[in-house]
C-alpha positions in Angstrom: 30.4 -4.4 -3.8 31.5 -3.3 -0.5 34.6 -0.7 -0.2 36.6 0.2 3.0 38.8 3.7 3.7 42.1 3.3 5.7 40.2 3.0 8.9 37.9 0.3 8.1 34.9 2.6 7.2 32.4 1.2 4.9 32.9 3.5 1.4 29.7 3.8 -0.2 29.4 6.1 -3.6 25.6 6.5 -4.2 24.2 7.5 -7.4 21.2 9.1 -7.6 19.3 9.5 -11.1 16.9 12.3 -11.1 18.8 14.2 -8.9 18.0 17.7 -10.3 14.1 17.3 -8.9 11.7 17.9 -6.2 12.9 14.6 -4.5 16.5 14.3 -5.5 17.2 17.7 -4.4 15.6 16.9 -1.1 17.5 13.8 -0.7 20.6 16.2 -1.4 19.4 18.5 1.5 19.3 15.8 4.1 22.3 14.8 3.6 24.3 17.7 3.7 22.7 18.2 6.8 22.6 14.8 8.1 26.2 13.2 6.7 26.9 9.6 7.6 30.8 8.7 7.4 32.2 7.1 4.6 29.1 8.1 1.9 29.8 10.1 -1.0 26.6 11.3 -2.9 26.4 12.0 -6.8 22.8 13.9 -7.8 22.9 12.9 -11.4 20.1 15.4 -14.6 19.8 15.2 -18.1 23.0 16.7 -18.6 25.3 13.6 -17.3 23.9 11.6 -20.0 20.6 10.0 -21.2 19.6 7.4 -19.3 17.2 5.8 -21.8 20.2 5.0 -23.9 22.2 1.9 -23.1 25.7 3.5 -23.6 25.0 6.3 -22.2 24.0 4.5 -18.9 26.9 2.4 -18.7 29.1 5.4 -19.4 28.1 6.9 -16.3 28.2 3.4 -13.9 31.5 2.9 -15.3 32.7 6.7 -14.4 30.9 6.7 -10.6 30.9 3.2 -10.0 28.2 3.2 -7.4 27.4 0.9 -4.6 24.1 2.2 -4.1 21.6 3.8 -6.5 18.2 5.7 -5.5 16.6 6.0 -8.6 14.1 8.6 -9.5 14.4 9.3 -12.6 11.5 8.7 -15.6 9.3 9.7 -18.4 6.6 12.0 -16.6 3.5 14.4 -17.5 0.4 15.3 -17.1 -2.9 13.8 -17.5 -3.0 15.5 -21.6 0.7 13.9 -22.2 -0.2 10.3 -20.9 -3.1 9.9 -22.9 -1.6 11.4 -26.0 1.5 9.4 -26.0 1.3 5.9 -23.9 3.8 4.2 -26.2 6.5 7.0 -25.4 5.7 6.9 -21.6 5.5 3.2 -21.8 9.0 2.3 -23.7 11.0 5.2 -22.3 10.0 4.3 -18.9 11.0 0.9 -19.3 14.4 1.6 -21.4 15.1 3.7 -18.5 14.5 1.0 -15.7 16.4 -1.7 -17.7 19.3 0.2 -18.0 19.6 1.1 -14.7 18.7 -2.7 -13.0 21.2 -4.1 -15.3 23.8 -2.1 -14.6 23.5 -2.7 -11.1 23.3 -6.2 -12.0 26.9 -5.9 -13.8 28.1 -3.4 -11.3 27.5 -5.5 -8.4 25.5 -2.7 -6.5 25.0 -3.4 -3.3 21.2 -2.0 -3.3 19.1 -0.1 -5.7 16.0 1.6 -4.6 13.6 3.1 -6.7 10.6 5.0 -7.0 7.0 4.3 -8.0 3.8 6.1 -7.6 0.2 6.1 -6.2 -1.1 6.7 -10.0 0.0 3.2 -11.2 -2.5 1.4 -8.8 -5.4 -0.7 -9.8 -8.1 1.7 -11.3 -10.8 -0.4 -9.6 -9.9 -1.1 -6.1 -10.5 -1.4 -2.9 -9.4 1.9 -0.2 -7.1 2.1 1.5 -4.6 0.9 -0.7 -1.6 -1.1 0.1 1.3 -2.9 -1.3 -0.1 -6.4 -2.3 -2.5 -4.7 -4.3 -0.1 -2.8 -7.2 -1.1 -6.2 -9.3 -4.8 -6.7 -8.7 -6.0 -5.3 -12.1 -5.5 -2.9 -14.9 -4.3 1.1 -14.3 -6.3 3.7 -15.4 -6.7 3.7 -19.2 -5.3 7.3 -19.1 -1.8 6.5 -17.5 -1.6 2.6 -18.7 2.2 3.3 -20.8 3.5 4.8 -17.9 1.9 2.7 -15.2 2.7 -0.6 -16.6 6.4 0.3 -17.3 6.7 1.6 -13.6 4.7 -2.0 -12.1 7.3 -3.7 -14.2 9.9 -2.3 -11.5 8.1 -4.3 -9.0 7.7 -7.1 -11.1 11.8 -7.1 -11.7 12.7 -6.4 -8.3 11.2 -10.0 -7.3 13.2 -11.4 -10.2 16.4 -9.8 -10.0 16.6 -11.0 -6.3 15.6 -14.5 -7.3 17.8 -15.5 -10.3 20.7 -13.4 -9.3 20.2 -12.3 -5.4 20.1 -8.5 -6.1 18.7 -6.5 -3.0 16.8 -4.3 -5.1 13.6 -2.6 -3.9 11.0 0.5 -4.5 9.3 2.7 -2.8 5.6 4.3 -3.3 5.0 8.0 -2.5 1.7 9.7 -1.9 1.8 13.0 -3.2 4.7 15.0 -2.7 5.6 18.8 -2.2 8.6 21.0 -1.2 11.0 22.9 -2.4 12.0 22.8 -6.0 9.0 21.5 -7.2 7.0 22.2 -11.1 4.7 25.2 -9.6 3.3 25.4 -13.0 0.0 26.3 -12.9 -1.4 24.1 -16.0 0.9 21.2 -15.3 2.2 21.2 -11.8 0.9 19.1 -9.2 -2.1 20.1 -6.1 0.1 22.2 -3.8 2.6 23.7 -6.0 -0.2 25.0 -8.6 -2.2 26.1 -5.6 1.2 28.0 -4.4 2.1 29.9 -7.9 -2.3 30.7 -8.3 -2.1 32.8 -4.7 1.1 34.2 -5.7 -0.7 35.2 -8.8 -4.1 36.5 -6.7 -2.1 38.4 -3.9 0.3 40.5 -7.0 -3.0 41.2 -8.6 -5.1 41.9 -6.1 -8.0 39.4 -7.6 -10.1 36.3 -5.6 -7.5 33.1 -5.2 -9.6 30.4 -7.4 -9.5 26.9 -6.7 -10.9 24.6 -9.4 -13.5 22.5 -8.1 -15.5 21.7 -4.6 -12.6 21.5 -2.5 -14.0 17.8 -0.9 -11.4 15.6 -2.2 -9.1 14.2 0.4 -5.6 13.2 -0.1 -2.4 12.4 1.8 0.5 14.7 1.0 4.1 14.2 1.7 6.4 17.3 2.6 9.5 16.4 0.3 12.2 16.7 3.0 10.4 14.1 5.1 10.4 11.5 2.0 13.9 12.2 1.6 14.6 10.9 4.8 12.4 8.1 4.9 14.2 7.1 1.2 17.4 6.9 2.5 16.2 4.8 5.4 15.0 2.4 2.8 18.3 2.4 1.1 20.2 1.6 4.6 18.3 -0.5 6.3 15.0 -1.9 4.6 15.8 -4.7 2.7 13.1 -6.7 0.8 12.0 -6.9 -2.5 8.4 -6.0 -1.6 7.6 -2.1 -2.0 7.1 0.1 0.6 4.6 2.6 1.1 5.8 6.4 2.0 3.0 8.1 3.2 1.7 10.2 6.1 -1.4 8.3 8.5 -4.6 7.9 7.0 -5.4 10.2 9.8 -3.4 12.9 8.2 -5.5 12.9 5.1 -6.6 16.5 4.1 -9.5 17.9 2.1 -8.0 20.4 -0.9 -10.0 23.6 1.0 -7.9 22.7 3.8 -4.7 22.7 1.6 -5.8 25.9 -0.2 -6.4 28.2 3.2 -3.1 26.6 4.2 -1.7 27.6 1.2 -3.5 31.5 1.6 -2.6 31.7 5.0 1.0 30.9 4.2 0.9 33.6 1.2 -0.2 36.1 4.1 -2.7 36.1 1.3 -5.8 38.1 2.4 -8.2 38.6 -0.4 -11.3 36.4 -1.5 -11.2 32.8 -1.8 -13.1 31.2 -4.5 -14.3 27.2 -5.4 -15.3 27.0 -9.3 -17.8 24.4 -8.6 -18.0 24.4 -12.4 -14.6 22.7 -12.7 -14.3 18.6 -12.2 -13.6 17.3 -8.5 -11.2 14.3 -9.9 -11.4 11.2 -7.7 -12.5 11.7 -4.4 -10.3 10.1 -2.5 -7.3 7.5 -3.0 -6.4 7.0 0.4 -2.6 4.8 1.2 -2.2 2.7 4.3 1.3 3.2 5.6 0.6 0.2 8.4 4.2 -1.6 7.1 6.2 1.6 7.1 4.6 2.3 10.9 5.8 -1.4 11.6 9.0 -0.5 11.0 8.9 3.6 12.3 6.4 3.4 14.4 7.8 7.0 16.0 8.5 8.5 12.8 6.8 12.1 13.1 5.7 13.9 10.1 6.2 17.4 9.1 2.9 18.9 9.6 1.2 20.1 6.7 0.3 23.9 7.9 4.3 23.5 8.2 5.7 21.9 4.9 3.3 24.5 3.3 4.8 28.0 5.1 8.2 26.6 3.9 7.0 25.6 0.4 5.5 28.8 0.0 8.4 30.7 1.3 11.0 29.2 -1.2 8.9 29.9 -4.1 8.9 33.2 -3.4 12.4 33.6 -2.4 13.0 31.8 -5.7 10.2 33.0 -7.3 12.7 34.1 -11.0 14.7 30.6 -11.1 12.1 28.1 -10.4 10.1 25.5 -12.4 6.7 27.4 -13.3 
């Protein structure tokens, strides 16, 4: 549904579910510092209403009335949670997704784009992974509720376009990290735990312990540069087909790397220790971002010795008030 202001300026009211976290608050940040005329931006949380109730959702389309919707919101946890309760992360995930896609069925929106994950891959596969593969065989048993309700997304953007010419579309993150993350130690992801643990080691003057070998590679994302690259998608790339939003498969990192990063960042200056004893998890799951550098073949990436120092310093400028 396309609006116009008095001077023939495209009016565009974007919704954004999910817009309290680590990547809706990063979106919010670009933004503010990168405004485009005629956009207005609305970071929804739990507090504007529960999204996995019908009403609810179509209480808050019918207040906003978007013409664009970036959502991130869902049913997430750790590896304890998924196993425990797959139904939960299966149906709330997918009551969730349906009540968004259909309201911006009803609502006319003029593109929704929304957010998947690395996790909800083939367990069995091939590396590096792209996005033909998201449907070549089963999830890992661990994550299968919340996997399958997220591929679902994919499976209902191709739909949605067909039957009723939707321009919906989704995106797929490696793993991200920035400001306003979970630092929580037992639950948060690689970098932010790693963050919080030297925090810990340099207050209490003990060795910085990293839980396993420190060999596993992985691609990270500095938060600020996804948020950039997501509204791209929402302006300009329009096809059903996901999208992968990664660094190069050059720029993937061993965690020893990301931990001195993290310690050197930290000013941190004490002993630095792998617990061999402690699992490695997979070694790597590598992304190939070939049709993002199709489209952005300049795009330059925040370095990762750089998205760290700034991660680290607003944890511990924020250290009281954040997620930990």
């Amino acid at each position: 549904m396309t609006k116009h202001d008095m001077n023939g300026t495209i009016k565009s009211t974007i919704l954004v579910t999910g817009g309290s976290g680590l990547v809706g608050q990063a979106i919010k940040s670009y933004t503010e510092t990168n405004p485009k005329d005629g956009e207005t931006w609305i970071f929804l949380s739990s507090k504007d209403g529960d999204l996995r109730a019908r009403a609810d959702t179509d209480a808050i389309f019918d207040k906003f009335q978007p013409t664009h919707v970036i959502h991130l919101a869902a049913k997430v946890g750790g590896l304890f949670a998924n196993l425990k309760y797959k139904v939960e992360f299966y149906r709330e995930n997918t009551l969730i997704n349906d009540n968004i896609m259909e309201n911006c069925r009803l609502h006319k929106v003029t593109k929704l784009v929304s957010m998947l994950s690395t996790c909800i891959f083939p367990d069995k596969t091939s590396y590096p992974i792209d996005e033909t593969m998201l449907h070549d065989g089963p999830p890992h048993p661990s994550n299968e509720g919340y996997a399958y309700a997220k591929r679902l997304i994919d499976t209902m953007n191709r739909a949605y376009a067909e039957e009723y010419g939707c321009n919906f579309t989704s995106i797929i993150p490696t793993n991200i990290y920035g400001p306003n993350d979970n630092f929580s130690i037992q639950n948060g992801h690689v970098i932010p735990g790693l963050i919080h643990k030297c925090y810990r080691a340099k207050k209490d003057n003990t060795p910085f312990t990293i839980w396993g070998s420190g060999t596993p590679l992985r691609q990270f994302i500095y938060s600020l540069d996804l948020a950039e690259l997501t509204v791209w998608v929402m302006r300009d790339y329009h096809s059903p087909d996901p999208i992968t939003l990664s660094v190069d498969e050059s720029a993937e990192v061993p965690i020893k790397d990301v931990a001195l990063a993290v310690a050197k960042a930290m000013k941190f200056e004490g002993e630095v220790v792998f617990d061999t004893d402690k699992a490695d998890g997979q070694f790597k799951k590598t992304a190939c971002n070939k049709k993002l550098r199709g489209l952005r073949p300049d795009y330059k990436f925040t370095s990762m010795e750089e998205g760290v120092q700034k991660a680290v310093d607003w944890f511990v400028e924020n250290y009281e008030t954040c997620r930990k």
